[in-house]
C-alpha positions as a Markdown table, in Angstrom:
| # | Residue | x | y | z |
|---|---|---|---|---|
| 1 | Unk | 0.0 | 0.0 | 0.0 |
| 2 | Unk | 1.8 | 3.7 | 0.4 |
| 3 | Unk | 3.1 | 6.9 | 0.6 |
| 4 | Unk | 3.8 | 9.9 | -1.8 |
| 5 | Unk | 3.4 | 13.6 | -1.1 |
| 6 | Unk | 5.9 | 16.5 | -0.9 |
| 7 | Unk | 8.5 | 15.1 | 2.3 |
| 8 | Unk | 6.2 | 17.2 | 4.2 |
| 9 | Unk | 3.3 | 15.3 | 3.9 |
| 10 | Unk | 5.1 | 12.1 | 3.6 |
| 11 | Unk | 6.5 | 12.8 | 7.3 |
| 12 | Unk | 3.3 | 11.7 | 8.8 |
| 13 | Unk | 1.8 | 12.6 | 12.2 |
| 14 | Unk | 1.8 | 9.6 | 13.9 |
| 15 | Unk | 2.2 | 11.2 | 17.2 |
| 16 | Unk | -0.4 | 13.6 | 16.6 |
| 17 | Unk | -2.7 | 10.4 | 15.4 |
| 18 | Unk | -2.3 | 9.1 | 18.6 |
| 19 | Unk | -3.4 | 11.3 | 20.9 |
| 20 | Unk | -6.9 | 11.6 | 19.4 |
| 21 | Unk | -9.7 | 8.9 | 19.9 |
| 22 | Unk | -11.4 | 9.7 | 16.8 |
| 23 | Unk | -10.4 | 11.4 | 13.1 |
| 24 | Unk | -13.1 | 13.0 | 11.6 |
| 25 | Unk | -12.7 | 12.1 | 7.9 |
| 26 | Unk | -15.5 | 12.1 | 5.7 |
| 27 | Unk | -18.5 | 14.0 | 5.1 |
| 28 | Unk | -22.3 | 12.9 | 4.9 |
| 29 | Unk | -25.6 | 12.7 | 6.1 |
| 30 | Unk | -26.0 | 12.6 | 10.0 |
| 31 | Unk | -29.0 | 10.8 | 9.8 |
| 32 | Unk | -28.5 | 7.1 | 9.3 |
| 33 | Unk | -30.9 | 5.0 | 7.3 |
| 34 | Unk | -33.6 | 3.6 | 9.9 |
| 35 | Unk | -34.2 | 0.5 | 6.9 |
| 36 | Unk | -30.3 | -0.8 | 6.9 |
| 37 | Unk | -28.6 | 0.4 | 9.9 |
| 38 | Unk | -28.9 | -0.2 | 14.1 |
| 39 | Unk | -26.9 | 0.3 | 17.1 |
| 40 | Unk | -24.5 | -1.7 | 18.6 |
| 41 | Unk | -26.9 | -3.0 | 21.9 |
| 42 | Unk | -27.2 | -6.6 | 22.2 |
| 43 | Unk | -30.6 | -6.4 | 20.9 |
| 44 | Unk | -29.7 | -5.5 | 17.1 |
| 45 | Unk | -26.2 | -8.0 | 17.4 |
| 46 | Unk | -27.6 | -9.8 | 14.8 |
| 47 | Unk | -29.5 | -9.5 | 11.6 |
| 48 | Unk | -32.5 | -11.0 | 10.7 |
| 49 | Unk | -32.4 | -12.7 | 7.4 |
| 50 | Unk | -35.3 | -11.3 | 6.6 |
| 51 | Unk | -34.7 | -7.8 | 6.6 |
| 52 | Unk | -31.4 | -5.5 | 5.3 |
| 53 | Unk | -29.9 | -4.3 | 8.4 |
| 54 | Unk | -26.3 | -4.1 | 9.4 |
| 55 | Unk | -24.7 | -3.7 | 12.7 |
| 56 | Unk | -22.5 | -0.5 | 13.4 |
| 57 | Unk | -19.6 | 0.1 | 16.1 |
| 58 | Unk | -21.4 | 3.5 | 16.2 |
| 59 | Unk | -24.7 | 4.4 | 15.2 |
| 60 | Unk | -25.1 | 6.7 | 12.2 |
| 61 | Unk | -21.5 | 6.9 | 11.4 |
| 62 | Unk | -19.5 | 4.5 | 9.2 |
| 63 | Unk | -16.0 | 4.0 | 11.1 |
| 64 | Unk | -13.0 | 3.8 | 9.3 |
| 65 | Unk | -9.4 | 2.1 | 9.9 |
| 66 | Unk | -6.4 | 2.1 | 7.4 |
| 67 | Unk | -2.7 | 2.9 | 7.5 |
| 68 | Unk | -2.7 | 6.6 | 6.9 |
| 69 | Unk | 0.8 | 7.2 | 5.1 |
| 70 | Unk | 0.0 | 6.0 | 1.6 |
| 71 | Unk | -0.5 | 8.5 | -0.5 |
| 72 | Unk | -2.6 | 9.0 | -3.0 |
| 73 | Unk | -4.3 | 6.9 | -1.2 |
| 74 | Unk | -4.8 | 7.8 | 2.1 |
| 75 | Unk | -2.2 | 10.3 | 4.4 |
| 76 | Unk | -2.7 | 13.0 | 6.9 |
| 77 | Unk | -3.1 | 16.6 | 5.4 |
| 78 | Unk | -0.2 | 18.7 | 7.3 |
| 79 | Unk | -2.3 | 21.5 | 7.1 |
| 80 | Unk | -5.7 | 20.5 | 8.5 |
| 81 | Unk | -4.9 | 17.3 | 10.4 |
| 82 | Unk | -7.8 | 15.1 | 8.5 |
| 83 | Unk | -7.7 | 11.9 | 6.4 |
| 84 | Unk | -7.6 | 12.8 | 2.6 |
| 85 | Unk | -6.8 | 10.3 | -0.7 |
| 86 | Unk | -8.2 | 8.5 | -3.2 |
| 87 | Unk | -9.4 | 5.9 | -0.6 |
| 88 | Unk | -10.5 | 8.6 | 1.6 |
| 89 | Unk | -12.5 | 10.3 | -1.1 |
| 90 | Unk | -14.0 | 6.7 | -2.2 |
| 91 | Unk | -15.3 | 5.8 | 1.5 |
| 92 | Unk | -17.0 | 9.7 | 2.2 |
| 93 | Unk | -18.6 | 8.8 | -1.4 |
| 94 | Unk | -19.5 | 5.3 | 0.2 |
| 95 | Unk | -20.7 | 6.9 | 3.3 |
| 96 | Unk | -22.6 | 9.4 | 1.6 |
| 97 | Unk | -24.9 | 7.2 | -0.8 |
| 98 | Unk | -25.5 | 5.4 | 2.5 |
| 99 | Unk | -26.7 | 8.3 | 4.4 |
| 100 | Unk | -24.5 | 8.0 | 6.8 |
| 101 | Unk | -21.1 | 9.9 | 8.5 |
| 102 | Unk | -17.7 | 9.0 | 8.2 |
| 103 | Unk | -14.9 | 9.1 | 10.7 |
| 104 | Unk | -11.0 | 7.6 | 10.8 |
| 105 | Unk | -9.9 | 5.9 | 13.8 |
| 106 | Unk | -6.2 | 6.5 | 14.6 |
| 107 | Unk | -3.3 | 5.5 | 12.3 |
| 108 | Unk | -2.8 | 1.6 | 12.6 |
| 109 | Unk | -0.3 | -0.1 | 10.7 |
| 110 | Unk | -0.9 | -2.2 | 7.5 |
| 111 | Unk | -0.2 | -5.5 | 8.5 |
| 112 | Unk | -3.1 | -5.0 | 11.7 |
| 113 | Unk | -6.2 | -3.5 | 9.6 |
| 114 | Unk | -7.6 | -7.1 | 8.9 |
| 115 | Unk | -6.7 | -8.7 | 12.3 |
| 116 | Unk | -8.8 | -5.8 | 13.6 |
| 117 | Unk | -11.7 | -6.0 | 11.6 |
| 118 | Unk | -12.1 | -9.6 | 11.8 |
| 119 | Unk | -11.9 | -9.3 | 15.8 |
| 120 | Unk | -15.1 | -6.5 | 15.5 |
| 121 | Unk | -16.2 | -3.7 | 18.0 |
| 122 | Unk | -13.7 | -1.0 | 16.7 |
| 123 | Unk | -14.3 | -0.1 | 12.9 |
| 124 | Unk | -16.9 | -1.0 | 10.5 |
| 125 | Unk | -14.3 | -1.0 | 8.1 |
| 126 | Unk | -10.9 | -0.6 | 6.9 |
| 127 | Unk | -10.1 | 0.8 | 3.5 |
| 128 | Unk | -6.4 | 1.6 | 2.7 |
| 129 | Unk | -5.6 | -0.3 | -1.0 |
| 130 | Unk | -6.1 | -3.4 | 0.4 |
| 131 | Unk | -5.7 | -6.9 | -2.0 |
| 132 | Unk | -7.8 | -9.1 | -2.2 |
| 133 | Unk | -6.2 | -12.1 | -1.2 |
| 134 | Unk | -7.0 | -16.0 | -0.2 |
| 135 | Unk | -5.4 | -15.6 | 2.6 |
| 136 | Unk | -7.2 | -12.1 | 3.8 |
| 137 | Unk | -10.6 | -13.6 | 3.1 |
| 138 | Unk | -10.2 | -16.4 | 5.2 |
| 139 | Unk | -10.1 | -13.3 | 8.2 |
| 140 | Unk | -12.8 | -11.0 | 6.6 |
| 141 | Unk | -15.1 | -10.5 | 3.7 |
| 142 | Unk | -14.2 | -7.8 | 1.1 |
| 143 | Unk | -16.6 | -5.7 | -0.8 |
| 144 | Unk | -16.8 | -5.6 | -4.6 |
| 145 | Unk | -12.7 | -4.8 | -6.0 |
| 146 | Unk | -13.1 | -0.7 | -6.2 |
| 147 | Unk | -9.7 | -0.2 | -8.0 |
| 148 | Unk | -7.3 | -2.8 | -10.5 |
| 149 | Unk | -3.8 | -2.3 | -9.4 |
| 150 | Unk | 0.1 | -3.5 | -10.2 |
| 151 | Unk | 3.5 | -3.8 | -8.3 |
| 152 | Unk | 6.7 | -1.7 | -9.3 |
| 153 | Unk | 10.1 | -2.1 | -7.8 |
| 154 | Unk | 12.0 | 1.3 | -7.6 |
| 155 | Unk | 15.4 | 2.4 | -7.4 |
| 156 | Unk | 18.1 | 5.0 | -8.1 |
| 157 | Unk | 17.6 | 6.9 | -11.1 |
| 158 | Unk | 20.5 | 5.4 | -13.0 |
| 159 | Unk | 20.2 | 1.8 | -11.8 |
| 160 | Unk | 21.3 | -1.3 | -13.8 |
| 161 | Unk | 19.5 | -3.1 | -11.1 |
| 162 | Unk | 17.0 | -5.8 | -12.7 |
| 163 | Unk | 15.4 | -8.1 | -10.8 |
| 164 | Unk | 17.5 | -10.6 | -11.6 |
| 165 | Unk | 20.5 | -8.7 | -10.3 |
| 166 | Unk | 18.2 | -8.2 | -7.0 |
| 167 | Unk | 18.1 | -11.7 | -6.6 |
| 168 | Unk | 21.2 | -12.2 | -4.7 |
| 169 | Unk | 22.5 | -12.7 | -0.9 |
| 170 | Unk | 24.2 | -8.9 | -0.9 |
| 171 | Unk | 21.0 | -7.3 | -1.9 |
| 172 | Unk | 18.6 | -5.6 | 0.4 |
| 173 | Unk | 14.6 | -5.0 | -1.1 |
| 174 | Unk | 12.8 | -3.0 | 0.8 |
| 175 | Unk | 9.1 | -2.5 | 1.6 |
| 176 | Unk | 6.2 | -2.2 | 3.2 |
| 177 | Unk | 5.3 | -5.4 | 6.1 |
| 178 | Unk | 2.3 | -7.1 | 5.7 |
| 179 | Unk | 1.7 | -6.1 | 2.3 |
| 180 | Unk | 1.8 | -8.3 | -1.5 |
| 181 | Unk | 4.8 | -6.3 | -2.4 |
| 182 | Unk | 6.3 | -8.1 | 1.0 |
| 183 | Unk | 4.7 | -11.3 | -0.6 |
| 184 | Unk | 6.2 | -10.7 | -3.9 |
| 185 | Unk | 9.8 | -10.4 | -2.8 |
| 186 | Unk | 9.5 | -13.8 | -0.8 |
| 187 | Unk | 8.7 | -15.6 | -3.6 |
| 188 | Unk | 10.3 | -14.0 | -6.4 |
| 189 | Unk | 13.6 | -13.0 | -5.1 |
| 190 | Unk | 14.3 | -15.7 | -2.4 |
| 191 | Unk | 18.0 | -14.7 | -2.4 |
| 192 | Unk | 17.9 | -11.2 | -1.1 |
| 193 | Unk | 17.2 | -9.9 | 1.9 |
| 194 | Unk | 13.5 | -8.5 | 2.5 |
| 195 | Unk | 13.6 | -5.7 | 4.8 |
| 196 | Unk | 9.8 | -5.0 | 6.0 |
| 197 | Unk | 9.2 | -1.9 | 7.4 |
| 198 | Unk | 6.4 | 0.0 | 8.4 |
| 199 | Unk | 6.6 | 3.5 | 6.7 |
| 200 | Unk | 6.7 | 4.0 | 3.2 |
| 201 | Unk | 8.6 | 6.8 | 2.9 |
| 202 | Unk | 11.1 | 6.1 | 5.4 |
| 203 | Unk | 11.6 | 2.9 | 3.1 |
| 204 | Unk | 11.7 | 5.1 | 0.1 |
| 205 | Unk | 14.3 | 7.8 | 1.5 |
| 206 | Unk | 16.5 | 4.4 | 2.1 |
| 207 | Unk | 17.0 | 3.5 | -1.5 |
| 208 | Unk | 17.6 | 7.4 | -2.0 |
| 209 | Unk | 20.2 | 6.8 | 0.3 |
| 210 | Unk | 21.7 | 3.6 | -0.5 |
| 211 | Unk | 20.4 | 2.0 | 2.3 |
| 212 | Unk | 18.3 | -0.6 | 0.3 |
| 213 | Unk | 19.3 | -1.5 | -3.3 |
| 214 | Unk | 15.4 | -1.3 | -4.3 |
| 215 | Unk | 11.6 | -1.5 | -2.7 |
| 216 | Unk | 9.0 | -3.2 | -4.2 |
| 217 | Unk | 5.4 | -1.2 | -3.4 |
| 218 | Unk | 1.9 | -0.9 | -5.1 |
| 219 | Unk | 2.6 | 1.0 | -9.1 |
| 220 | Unk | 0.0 | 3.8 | -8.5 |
| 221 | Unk | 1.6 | 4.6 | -5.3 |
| 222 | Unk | 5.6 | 3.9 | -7.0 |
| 223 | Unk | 4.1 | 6.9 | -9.6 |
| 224 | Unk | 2.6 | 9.5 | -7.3 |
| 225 | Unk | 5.6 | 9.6 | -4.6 |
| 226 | Unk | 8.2 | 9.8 | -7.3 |
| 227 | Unk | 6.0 | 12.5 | -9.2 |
| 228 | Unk | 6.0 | 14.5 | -6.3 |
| 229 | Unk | 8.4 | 13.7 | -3.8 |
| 230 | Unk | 11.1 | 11.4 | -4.8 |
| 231 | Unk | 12.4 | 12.7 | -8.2 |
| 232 | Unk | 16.0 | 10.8 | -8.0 |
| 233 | Unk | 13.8 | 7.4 | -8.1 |
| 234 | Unk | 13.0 | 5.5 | -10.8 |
| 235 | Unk | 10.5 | 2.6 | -11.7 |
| 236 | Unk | 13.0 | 0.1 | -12.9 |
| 237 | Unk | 10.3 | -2.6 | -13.5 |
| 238 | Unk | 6.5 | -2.9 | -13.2 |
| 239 | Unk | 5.0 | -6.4 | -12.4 |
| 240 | Unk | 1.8 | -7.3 | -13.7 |
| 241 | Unk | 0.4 | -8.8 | -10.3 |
| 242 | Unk | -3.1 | -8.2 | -11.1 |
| 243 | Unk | -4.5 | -7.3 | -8.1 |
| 244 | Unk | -7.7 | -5.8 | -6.6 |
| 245 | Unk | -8.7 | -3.2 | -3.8 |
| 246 | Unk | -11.3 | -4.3 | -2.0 |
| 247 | Unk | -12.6 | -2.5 | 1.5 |
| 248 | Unk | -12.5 | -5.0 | 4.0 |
| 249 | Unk | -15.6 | -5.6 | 6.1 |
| 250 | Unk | -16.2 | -8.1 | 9.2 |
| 251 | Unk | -17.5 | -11.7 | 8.1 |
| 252 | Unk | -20.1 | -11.4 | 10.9 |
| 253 | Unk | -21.8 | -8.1 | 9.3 |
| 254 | Unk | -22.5 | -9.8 | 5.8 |
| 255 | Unk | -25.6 | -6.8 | 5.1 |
| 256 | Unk | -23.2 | -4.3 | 5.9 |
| 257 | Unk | -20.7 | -5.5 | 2.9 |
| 258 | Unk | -23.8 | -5.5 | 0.9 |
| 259 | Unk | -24.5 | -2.0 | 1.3 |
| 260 | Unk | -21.5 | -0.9 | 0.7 |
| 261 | Unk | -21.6 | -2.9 | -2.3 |
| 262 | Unk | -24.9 | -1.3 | -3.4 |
| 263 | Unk | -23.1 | 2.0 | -2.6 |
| 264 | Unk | -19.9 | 1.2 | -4.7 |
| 265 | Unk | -22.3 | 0.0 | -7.5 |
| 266 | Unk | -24.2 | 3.3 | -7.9 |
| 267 | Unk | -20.6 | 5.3 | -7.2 |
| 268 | Unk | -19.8 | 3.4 | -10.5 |
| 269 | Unk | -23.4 | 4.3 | -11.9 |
| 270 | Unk | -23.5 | 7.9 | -11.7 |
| 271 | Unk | -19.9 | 8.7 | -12.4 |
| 272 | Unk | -18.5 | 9.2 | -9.0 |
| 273 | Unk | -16.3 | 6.9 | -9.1 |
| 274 | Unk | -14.5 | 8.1 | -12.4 |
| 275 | Unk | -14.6 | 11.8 | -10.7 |
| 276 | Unk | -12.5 | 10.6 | -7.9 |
| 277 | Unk | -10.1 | 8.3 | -10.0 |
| 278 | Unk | -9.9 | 11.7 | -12.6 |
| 279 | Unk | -8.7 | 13.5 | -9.5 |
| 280 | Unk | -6.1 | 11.6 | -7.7 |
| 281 | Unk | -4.6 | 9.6 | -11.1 |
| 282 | Unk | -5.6 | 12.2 | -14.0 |
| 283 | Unk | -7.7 | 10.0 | -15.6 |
| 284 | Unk | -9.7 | 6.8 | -15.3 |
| 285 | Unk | -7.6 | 3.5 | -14.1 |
């Protein structure tokens, strides 16, 4: 999944993330539907199969978790101190068409947004250009993919790196833990040394320094950072992985994944959805 931004934005606020209970991140109706939504009592912990309704950790608002340094996808505006990105733009939309409001829990890292929505009682959902993935549905349904994406390993403008050249014992590849670029390296280039980290950009301004001969991370994010931030990189290969964002949603809550579903589908409908991918990539994807 992450990061792009001038180095200002790319430094993200962590700290500041973590003093506040609650991010308010996306706009919407205050009023959620009566016909698909209840609280969280123990009265309404269940859906009937009869009817539409979905549980929510709070009632009314659609509560979000992601890893909030992976621009353009989602990262902290230095200025105002709220949630923005593609992803970010994608859920309000989401939140929105379901009458509902939207807010960001605190910054979590990648590898702990599915453990967290599979255990319940703290987000509704978690939306941060997540894969789909065997492995991550076994934990959590997904909705309908939103976005079609690719890896890319970068490096120093200049390179003769390859990724045969990267498969070697003195070669470090760098990026972020948890994620399918962290997958991809395992399998692809068994001889180097993966280095998992947690920040994007701190692994990005360590192959600017030399400290890592290359990172592998998600193509539309490879393309934003070095557009904006990290001119002396280079995309030195892009690998046609294939994959799929989907938002991840808590098996137990199946009418909630079909709302947002509904949601997505009418985002697709009415054109939203090519607005905000016209925004954030400059065209369609």
């Amino acid at each position: 999944m992450k990061n792009s931004m001038s180095r200002r934005q790319f430094i993200l606020a962590a700290g500041a993330l973590a003093g506040s209970a609650v991010l308010a991140g996306c706009g919407g109706s205050s009023t959620s539907s009566s016909s698909t939504s209840t609280s969280t009592d123990s009265s309404s912990s269940s859906a009937s199969a009869s009817d539409d309704s979905y549980k929510l950790v709070k009632d009314g608002t659609l509560t979000v978790v992601a890893e909030l340094g992976f621009a353009p996808f989602e990262y902290m505006n230095d200025q105002t101190g709220d949630p923005e990105g593609f992803d970010v733009d994608v859920i309000n939309a989401v939140a929105d068409k379901m009458g509902l409001q939207c807010e960001y829990l605190p910054n979590q890292k990648f590898d702990t947004l599915v453990p967290l929505i599979k255990q319940g009682g703290k987000a509704d959902v978690s939306i941060a250009a997540i894969t789909i993935t065997d492995e991550r549905e076994e934990s959590v349904d997904f909705s309908e993919p939103y976005l079609d994406s690719n890896q890319a390993i970068v490096a120093i403008k200049g390179s003769t790196e390859t990724e045969a050249t990267l498969n070697d014992a003195s070669k470090q590849v760098v990026c972020q833990g948890g994620t399918t670029g962290n997958d991809w390296i395992t399998e692809n280039l068994p001889n180097a040394t993966c280095v998992p980290v947690d920040d994007v950009t701190a692994a990005l301004t360590g192959v600017q320094t030399g400290l890592y001969n290359a990172m592998v991370v998600d193509l539309p994010v490879a393309k934003y950072m070095l557009t904006n931030s990290f001119s002396d990189l280079d995309i030195i290969e892009e690998i046609a992985t294939g994959e799929q964002y989907g938002i991840a949603i808590s098996k137990d809550n199946p009418n909630l994944t079909k709302a947002v579903n509904k949601a997505l589908e009418d985002m697709k409908s009415d054109g939203t959805m090519d607005s905000i991918e016209t925004k954030w990539f400059g065209s369609t994807i």
